[in-house]
N, C-alpha and C positions, 0 to 999 in steps of 0.2 A: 649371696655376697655381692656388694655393690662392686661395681668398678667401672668408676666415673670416666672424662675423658683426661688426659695428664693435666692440660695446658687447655683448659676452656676459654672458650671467647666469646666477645656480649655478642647478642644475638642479633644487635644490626650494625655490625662491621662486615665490611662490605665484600670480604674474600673469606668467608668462614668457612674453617674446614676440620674435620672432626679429627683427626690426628689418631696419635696412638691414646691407648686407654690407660689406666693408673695402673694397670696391673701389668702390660707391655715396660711401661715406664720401670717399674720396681723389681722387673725381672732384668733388664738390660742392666741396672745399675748392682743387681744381688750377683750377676752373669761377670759382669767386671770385677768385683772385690773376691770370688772366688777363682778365677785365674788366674788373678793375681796370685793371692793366697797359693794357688797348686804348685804356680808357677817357681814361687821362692820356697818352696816345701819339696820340688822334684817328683809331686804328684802330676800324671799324666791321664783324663778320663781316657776309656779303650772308646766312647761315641763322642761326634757332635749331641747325638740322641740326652748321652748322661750331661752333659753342659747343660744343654736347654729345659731339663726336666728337673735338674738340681735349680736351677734358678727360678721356674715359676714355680716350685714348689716353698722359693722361698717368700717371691709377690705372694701365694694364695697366705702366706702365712700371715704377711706384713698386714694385707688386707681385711684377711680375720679378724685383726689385733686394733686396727681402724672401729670397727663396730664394739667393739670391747668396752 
C-alpha cells in the first residue's frame, strides 16, 4: 500500500520537511467525522486504543481504494 507524504514539497525548497504521511492525514480527519458522529449518537469508545484503531482502519481503507 503506498502512503505518500500528505503535503509534499519540491525538493529544492529550502526548509523541507517530510511531515505527516497520507495515511496519518486520512486517519486524523476519518478520527474527527467519527467523534463527531459518536458524539451526537451518545456513543462513547470504552479506549483512546478503539478511536485510533477505528480511524486508521478507516485511512488503510481510504488508501486501498486510491490504487483501485
Amino acid at each position: 500500500m503506498k502512503n505518500p507524504q500528505a503535503f509534499p514539497t519540491h525538493p529544492d525548497a529550502p526548509l523541507s520537511c517530510d511531515g505527516m504521511t497520507l495515511r496519518d492525514y486520512f486517519a486524523a480527519k476519518a478520527m474527527q467525522a467519527t467523534v463527531t458522529a459518536w458524539i451526537q449518537q451518545s456513543i462513547y469508545p470504552s479506549t483512546d486504543f478503539e478511536v485510533a484503531q477505528n480511524a486508521y482502519a478507516v485511512a488503510d481503507a481510504m488508501l486501498k481504494e486510491r490504487e483501485a
